[in-house]
PDB file of N, H, CA, C and O in Angstrom:
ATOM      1  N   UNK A   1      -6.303  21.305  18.584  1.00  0.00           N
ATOM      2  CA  UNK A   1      -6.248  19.879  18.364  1.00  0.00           C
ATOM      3  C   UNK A   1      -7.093  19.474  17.156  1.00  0.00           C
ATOM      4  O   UNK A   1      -6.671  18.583  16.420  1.00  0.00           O
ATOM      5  N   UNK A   2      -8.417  20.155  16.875  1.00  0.00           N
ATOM      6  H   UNK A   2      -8.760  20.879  17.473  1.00  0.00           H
ATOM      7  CA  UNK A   2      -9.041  19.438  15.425  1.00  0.00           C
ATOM      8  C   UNK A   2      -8.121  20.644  14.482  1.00  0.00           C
ATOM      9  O   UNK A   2      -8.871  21.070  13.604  1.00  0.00           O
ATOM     10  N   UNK A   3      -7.116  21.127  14.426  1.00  0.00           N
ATOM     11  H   UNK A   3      -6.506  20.782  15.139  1.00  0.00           H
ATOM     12  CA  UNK A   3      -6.365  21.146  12.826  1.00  0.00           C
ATOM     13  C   UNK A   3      -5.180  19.877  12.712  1.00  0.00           C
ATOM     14  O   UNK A   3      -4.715  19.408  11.674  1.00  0.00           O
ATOM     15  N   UNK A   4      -4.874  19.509  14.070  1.00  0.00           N
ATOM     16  H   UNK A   4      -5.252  19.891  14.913  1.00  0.00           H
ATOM     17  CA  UNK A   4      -4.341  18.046  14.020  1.00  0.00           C
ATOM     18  C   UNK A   4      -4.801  16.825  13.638  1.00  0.00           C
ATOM     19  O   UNK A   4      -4.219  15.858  13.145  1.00  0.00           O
ATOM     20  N   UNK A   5      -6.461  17.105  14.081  1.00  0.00           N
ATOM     21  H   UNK A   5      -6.933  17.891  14.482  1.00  0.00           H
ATOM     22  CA  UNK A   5      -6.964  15.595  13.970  1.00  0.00           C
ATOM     23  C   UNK A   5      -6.845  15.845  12.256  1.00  0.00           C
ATOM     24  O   UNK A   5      -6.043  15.248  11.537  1.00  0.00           O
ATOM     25  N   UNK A   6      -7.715  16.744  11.850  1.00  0.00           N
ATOM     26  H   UNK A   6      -8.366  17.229  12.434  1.00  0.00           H
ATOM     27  CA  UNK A   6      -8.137  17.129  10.383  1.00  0.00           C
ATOM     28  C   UNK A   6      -6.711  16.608   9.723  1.00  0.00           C
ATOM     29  O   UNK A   6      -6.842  15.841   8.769  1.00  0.00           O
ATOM     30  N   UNK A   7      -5.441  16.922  10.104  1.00  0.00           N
ATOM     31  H   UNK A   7      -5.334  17.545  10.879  1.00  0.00           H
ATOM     32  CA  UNK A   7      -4.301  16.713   9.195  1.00  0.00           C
ATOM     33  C   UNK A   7      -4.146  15.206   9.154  1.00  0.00           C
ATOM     34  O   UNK A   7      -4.089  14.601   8.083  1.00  0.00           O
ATOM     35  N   UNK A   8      -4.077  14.590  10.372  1.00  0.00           N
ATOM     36  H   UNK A   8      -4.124  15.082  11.242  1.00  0.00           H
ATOM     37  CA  UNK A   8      -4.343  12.690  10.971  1.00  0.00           C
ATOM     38  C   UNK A   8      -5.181  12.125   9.849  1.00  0.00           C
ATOM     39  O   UNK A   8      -4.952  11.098   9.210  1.00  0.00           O
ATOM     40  N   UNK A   9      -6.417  13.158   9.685  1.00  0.00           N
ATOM     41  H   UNK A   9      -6.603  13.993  10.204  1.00  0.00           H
ATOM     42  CA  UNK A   9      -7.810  12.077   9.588  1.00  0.00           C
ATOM     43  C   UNK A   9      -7.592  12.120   7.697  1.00  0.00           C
ATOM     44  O   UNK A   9      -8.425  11.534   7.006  1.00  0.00           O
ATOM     45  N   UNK A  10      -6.683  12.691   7.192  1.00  0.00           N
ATOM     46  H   UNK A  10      -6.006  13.167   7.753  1.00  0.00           H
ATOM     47  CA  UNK A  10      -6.208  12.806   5.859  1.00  0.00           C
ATOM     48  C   UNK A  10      -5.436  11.557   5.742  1.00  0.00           C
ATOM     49  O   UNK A  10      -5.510  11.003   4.645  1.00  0.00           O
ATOM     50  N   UNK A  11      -4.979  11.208   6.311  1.00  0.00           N
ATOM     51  H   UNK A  11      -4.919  11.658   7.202  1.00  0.00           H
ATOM     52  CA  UNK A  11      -3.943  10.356   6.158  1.00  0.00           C
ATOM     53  C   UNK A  11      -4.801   8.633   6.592  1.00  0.00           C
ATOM     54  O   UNK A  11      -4.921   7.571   5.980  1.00  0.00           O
ATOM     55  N   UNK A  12      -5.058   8.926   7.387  1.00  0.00           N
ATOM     56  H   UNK A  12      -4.961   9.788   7.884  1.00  0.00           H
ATOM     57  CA  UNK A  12      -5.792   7.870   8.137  1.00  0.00           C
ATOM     58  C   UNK A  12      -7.121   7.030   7.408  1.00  0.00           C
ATOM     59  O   UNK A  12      -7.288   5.813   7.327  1.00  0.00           O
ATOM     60  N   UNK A  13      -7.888   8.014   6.974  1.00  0.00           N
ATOM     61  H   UNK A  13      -7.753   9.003   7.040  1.00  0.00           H
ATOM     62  CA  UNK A  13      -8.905   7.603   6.092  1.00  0.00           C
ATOM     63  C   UNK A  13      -8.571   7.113   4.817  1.00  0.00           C
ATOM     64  O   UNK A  13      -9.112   6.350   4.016  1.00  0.00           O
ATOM     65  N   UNK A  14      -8.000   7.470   4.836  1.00  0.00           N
ATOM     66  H   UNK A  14      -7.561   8.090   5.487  1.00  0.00           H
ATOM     67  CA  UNK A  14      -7.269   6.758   2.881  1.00  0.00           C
ATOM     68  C   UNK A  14      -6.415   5.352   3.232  1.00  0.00           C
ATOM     69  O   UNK A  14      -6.489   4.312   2.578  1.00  0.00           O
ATOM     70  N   UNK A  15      -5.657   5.557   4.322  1.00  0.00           N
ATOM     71  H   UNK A  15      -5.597   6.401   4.853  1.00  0.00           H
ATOM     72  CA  UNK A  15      -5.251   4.422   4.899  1.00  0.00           C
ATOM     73  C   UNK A  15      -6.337   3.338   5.251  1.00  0.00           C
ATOM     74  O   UNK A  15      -6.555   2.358   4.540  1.00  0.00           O
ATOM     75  N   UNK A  16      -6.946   3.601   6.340  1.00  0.00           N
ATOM     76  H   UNK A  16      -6.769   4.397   6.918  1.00  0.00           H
ATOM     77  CA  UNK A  16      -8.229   2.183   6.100  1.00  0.00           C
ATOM     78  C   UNK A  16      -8.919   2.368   5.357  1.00  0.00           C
ATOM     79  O   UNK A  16      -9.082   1.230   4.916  1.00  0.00           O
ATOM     80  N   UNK A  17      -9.521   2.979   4.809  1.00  0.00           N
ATOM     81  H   UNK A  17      -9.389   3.903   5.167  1.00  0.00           H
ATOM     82  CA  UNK A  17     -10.676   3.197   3.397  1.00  0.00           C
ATOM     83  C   UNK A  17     -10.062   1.966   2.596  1.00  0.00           C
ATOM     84  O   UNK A  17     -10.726   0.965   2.327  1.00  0.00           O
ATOM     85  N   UNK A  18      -8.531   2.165   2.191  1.00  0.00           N
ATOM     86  H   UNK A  18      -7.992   2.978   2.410  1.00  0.00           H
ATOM     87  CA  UNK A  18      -8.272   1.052   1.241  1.00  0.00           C
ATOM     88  C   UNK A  18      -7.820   0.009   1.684  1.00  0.00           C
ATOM     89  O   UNK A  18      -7.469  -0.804   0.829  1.00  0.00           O
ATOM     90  N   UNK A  19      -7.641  -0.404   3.218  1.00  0.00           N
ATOM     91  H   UNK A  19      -7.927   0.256   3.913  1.00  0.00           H
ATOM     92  CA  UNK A  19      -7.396  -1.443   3.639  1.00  0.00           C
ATOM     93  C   UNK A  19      -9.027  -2.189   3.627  1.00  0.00           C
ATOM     94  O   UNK A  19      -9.153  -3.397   3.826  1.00  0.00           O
ATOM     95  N   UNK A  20     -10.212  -1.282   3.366  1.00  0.00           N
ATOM     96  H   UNK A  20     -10.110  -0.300   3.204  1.00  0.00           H
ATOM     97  CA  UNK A  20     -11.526  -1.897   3.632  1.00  0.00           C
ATOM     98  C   UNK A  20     -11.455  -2.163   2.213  1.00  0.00           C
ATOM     99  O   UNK A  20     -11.584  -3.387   2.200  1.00  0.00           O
ATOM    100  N   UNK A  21     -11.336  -1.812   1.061  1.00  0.00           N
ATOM    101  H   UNK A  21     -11.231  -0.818   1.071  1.00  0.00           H
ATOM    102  CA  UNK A  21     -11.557  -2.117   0.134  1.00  0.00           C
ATOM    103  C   UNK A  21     -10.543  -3.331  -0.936  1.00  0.00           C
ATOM    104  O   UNK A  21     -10.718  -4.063  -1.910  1.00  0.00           O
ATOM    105  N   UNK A  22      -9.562  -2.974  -0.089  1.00  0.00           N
ATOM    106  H   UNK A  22      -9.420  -2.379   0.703  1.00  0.00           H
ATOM    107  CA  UNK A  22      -8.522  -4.615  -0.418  1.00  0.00           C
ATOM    108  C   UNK A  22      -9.066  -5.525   0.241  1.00  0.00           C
ATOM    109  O   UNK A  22      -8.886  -6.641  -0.246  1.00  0.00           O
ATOM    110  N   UNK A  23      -9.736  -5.488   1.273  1.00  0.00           N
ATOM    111  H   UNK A  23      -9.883  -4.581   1.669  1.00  0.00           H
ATOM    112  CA  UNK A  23     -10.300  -6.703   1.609  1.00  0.00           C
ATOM    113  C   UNK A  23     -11.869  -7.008   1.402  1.00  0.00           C
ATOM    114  O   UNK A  23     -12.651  -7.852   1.837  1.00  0.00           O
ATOM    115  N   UNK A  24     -11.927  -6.185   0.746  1.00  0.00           N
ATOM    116  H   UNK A  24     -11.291  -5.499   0.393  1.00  0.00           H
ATOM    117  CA  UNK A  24     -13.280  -6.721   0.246  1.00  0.00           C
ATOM    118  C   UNK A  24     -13.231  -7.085  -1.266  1.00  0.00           C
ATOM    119  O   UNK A  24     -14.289  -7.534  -1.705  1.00  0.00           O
ATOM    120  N   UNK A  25     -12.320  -6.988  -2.040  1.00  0.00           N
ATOM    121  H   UNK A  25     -11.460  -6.623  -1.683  1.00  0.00           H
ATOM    122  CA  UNK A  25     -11.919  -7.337  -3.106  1.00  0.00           C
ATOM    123  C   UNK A  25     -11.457  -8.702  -3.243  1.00  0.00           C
ATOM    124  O   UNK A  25     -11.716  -9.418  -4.210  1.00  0.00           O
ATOM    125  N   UNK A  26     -10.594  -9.116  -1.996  1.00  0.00           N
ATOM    126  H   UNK A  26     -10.383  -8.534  -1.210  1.00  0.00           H
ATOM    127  CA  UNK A  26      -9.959 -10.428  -1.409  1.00  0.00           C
ATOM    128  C   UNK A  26     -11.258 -11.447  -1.002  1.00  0.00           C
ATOM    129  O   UNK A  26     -11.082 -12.666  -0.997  1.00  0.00           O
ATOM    130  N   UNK A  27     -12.500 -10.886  -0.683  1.00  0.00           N
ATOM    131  H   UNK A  27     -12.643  -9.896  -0.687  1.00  0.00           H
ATOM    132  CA  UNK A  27     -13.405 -11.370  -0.378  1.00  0.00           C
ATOM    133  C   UNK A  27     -14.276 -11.891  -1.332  1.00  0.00           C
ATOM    134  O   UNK A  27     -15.143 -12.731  -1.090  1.00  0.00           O
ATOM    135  N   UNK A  28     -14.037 -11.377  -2.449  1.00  0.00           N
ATOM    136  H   UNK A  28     -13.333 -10.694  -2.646  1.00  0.00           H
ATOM    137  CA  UNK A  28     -14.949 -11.613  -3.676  1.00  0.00           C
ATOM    138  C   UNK A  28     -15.624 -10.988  -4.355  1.00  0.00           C
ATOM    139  O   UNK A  28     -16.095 -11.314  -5.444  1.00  0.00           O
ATOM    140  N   UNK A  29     -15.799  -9.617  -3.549  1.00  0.00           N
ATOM    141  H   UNK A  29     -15.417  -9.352  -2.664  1.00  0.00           H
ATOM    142  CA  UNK A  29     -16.903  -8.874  -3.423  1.00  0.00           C
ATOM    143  C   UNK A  29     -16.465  -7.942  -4.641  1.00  0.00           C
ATOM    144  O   UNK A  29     -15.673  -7.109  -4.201  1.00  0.00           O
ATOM    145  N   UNK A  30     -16.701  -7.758  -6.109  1.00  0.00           N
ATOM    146  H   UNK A  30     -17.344  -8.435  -6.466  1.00  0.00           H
ATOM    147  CA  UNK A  30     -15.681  -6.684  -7.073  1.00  0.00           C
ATOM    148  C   UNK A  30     -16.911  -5.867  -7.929  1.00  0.00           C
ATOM    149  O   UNK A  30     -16.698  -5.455  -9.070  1.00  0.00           O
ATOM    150  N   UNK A  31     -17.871  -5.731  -7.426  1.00  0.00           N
ATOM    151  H   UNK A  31     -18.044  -6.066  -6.500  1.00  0.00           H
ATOM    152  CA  UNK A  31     -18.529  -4.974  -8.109  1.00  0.00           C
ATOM    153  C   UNK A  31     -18.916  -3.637  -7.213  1.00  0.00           C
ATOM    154  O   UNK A  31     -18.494  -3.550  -6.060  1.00  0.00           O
ATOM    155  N   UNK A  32     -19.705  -2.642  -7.772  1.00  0.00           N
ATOM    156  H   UNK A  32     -20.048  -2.713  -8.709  1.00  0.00           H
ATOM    157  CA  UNK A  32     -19.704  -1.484  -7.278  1.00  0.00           C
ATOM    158  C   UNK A  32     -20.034  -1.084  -5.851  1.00  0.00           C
ATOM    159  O   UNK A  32     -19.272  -0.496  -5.084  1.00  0.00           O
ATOM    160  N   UNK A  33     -20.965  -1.384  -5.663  1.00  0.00           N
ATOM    161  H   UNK A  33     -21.584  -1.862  -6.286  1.00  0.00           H
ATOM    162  CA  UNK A  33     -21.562  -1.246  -4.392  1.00  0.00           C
ATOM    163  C   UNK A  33     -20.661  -1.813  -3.244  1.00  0.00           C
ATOM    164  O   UNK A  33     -20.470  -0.906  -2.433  1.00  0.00           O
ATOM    165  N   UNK A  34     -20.058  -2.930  -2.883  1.00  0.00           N
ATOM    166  H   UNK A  34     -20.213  -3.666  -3.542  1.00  0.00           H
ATOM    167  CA  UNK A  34     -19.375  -3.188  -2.286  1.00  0.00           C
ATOM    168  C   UNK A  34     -17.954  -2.407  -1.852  1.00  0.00           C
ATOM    169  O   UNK A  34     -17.410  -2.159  -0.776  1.00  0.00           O
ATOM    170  N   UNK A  35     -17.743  -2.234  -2.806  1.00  0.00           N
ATOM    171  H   UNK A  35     -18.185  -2.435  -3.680  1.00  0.00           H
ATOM    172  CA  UNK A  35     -16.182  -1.137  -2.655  1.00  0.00           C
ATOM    173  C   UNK A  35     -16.525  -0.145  -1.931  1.00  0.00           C
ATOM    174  O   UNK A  35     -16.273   0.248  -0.792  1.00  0.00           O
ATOM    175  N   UNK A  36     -17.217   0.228  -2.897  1.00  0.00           N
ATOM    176  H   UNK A  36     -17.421  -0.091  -3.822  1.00  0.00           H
ATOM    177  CA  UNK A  36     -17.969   2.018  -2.117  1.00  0.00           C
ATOM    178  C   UNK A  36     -18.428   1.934  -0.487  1.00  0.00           C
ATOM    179  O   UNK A  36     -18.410   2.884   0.296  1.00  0.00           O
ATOM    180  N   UNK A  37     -18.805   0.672  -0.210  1.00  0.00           N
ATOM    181  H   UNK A  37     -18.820  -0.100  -0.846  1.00  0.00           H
ATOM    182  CA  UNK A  37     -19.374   0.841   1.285  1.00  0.00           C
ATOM    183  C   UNK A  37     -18.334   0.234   1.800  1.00  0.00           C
ATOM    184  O   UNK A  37     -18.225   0.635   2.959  1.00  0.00           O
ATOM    185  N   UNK A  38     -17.542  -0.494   1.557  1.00  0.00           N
ATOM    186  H   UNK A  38     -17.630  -0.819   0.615  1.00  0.00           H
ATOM    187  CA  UNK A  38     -16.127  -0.593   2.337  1.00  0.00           C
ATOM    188  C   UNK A  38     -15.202   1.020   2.309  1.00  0.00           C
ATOM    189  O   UNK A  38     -14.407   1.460   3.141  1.00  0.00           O
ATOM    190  N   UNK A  39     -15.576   1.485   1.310  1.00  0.00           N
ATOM    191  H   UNK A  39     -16.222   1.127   0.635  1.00  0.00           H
ATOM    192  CA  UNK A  39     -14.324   2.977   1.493  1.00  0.00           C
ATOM    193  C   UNK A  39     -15.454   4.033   2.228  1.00  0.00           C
ATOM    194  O   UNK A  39     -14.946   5.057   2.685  1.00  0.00           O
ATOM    195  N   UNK A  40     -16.359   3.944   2.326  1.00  0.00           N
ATOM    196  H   UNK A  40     -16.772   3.112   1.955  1.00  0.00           H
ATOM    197  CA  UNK A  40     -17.278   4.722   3.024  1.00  0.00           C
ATOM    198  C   UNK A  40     -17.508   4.259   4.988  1.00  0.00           C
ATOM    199  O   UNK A  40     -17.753   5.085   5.867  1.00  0.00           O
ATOM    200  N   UNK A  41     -17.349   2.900   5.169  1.00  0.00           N
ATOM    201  H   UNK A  41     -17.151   2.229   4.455  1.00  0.00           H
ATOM    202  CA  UNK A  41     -16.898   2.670   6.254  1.00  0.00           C
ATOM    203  C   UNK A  41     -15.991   2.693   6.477  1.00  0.00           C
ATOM    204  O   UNK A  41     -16.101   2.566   7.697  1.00  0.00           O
ATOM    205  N   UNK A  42     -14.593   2.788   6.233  1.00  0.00           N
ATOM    206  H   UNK A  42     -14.504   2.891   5.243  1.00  0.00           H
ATOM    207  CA  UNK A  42     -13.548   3.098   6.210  1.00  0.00           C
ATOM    208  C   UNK A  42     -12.972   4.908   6.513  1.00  0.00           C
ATOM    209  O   UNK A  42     -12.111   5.570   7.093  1.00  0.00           O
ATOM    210  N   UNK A  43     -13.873   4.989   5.858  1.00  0.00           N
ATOM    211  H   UNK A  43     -14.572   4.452   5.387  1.00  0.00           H
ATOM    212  CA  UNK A  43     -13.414   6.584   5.675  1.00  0.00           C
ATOM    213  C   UNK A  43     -13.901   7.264   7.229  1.00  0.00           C
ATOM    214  O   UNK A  43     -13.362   8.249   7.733  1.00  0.00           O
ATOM    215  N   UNK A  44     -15.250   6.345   7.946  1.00  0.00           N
ATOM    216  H   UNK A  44     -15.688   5.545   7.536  1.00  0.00           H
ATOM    217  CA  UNK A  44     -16.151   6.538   9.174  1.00  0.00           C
ATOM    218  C   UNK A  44     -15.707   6.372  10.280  1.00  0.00           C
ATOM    219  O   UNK A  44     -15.865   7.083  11.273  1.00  0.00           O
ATOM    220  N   UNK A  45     -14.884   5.024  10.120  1.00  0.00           N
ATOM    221  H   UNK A  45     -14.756   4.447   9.314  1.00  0.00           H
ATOM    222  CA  UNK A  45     -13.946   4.393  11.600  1.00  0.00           C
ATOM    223  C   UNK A  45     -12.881   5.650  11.256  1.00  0.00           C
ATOM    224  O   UNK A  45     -12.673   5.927  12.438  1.00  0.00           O
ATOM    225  N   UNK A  46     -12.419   6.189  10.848  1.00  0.00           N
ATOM    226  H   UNK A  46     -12.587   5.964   9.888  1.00  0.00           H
ATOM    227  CA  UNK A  46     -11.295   7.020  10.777  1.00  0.00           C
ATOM    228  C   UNK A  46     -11.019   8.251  11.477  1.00  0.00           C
ATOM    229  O   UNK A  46     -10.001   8.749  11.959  1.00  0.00           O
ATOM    230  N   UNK A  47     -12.888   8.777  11.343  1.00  0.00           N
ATOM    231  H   UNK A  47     -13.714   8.372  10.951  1.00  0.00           H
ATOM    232  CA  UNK A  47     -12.883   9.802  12.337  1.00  0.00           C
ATOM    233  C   UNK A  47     -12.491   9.822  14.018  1.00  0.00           C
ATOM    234  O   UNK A  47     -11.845  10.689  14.607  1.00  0.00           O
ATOM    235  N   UNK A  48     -13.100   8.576  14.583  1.00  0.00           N
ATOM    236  H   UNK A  48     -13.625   7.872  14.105  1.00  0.00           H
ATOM    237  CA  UNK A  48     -12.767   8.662  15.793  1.00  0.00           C
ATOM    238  C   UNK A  48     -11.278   8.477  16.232  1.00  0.00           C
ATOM    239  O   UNK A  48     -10.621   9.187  16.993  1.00  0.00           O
ATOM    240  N   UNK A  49     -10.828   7.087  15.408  1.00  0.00           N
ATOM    241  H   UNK A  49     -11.362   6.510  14.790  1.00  0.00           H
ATOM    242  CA  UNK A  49      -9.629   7.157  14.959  1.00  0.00           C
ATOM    243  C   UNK A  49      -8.607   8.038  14.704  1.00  0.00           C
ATOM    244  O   UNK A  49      -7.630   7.737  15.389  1.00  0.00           O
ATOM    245  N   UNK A  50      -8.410   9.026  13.990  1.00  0.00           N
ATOM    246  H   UNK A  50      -9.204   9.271  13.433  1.00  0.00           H
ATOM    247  CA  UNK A  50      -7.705  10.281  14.153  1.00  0.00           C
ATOM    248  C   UNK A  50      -7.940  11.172  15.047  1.00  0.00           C
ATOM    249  O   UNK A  50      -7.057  11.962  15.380  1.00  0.00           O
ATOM    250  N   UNK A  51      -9.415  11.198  15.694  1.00  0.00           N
ATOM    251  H   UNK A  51     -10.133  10.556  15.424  1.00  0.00           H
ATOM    252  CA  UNK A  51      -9.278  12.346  17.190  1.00  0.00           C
ATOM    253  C   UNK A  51      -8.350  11.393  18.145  1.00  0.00           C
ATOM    254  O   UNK A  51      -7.562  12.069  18.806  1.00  0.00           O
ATOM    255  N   UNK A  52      -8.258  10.017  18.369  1.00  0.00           N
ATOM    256  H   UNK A  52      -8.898   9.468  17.832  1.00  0.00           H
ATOM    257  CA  UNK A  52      -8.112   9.289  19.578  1.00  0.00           C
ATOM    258  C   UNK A  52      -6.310   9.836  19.445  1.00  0.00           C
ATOM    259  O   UNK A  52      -5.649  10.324  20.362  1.00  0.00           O
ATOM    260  N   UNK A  53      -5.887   9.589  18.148  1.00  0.00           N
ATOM    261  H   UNK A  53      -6.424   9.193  17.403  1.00  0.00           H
ATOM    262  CA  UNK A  53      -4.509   9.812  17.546  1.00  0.00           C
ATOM    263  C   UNK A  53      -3.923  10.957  17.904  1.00  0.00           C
ATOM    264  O   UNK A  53      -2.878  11.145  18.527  1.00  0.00           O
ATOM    265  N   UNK A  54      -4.931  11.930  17.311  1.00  0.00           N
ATOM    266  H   UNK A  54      -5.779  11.777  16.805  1.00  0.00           H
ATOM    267  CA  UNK A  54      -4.639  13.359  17.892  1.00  0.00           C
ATOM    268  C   UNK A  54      -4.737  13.949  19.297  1.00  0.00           C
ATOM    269  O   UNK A  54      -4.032  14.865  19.723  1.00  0.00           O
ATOM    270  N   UNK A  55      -5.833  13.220  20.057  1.00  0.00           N
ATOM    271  H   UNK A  55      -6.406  12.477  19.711  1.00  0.00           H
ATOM    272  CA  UNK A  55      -5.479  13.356  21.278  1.00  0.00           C
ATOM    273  C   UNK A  55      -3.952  12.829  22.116  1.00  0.00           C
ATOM    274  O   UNK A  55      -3.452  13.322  23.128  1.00  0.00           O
ATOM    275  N   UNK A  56      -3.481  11.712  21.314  1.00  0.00           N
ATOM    276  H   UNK A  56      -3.886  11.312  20.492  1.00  0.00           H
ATOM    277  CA  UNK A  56      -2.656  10.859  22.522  1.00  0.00           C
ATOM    278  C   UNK A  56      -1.196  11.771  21.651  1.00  0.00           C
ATOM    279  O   UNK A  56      -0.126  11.706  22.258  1.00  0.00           O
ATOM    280  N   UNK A  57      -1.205  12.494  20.420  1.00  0.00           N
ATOM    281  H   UNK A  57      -2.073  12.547  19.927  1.00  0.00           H
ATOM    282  CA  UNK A  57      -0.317  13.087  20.601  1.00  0.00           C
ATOM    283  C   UNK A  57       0.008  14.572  21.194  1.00  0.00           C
ATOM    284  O   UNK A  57       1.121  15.086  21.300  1.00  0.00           O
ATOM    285  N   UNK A  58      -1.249  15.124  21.549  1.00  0.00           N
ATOM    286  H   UNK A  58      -2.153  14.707  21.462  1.00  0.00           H
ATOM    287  CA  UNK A  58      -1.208  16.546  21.860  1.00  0.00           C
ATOM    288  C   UNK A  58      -1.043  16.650  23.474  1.00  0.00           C
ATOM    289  O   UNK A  58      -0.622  17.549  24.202  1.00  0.00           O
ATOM    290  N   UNK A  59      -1.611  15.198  23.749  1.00  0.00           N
ATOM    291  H   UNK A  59      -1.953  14.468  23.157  1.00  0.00           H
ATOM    292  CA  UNK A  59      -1.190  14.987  25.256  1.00  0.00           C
ATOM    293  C   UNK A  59       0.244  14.539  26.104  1.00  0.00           C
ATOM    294  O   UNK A  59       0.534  14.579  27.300  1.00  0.00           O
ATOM    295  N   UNK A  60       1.157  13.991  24.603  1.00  0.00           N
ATOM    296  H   UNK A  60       0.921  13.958  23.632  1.00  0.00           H
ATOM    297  CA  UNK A  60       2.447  13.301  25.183  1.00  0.00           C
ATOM    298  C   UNK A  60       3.360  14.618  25.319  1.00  0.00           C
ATOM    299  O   UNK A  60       3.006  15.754  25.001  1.00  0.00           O
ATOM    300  N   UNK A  61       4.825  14.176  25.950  1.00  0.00           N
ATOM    301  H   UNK A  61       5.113  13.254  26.208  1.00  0.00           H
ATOM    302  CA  UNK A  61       5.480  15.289  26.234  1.00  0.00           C
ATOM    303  C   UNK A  61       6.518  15.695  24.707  1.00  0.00           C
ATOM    304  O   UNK A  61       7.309  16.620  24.524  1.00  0.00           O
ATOM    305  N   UNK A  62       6.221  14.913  24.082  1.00  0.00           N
ATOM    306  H   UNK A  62       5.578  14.161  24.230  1.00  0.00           H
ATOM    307  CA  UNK A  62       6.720  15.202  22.660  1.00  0.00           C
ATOM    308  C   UNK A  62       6.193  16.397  22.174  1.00  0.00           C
ATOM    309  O   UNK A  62       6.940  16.449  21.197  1.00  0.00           O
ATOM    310  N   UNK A  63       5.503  17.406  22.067  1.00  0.00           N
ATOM    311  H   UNK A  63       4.896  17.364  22.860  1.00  0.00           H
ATOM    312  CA  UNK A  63       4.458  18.312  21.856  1.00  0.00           C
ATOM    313  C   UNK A  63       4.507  19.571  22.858  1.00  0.00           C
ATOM    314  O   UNK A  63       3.918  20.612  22.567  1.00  0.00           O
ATOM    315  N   UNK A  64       5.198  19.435  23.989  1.00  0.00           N
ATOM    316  H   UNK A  64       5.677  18.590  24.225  1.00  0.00           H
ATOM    317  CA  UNK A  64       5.572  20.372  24.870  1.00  0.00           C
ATOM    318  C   UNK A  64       6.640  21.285  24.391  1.00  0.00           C
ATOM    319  O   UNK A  64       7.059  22.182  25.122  1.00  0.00           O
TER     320      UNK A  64
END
């Protein structure tokens, strides 16, 4: 299951990373520091995020 999450958490982290950083751009926020800690929290929520993912698919009967 973590070469699943690992493949998830590729996809996933780039996915909110830049949903944190479009909205912090939308926010006002356009200088350096800000971006970076939106794609750095982004990149953080992702981990649990892709195990939870990878769990609920290794557990469905799709995977059998």
């Amino acid at each position: 299951m973590l070469r699943l999450a690992s493949i998830l958490y590729s996809i996933i982290s780039t996915s909110l990373a830049g949903t944190a950083v479009i909205a912090v751009l939308v926010a006002g926020y356009d200088t350096l520091v800000p971006i970076l800690v939106a794609a750095g929290i982004g990149a953080l929520i992702a981990l649990p995020v892709s195990w939870l993912v990878a769990r609920e698919i290794a557990g469905s009967s799709f995977m059998r």
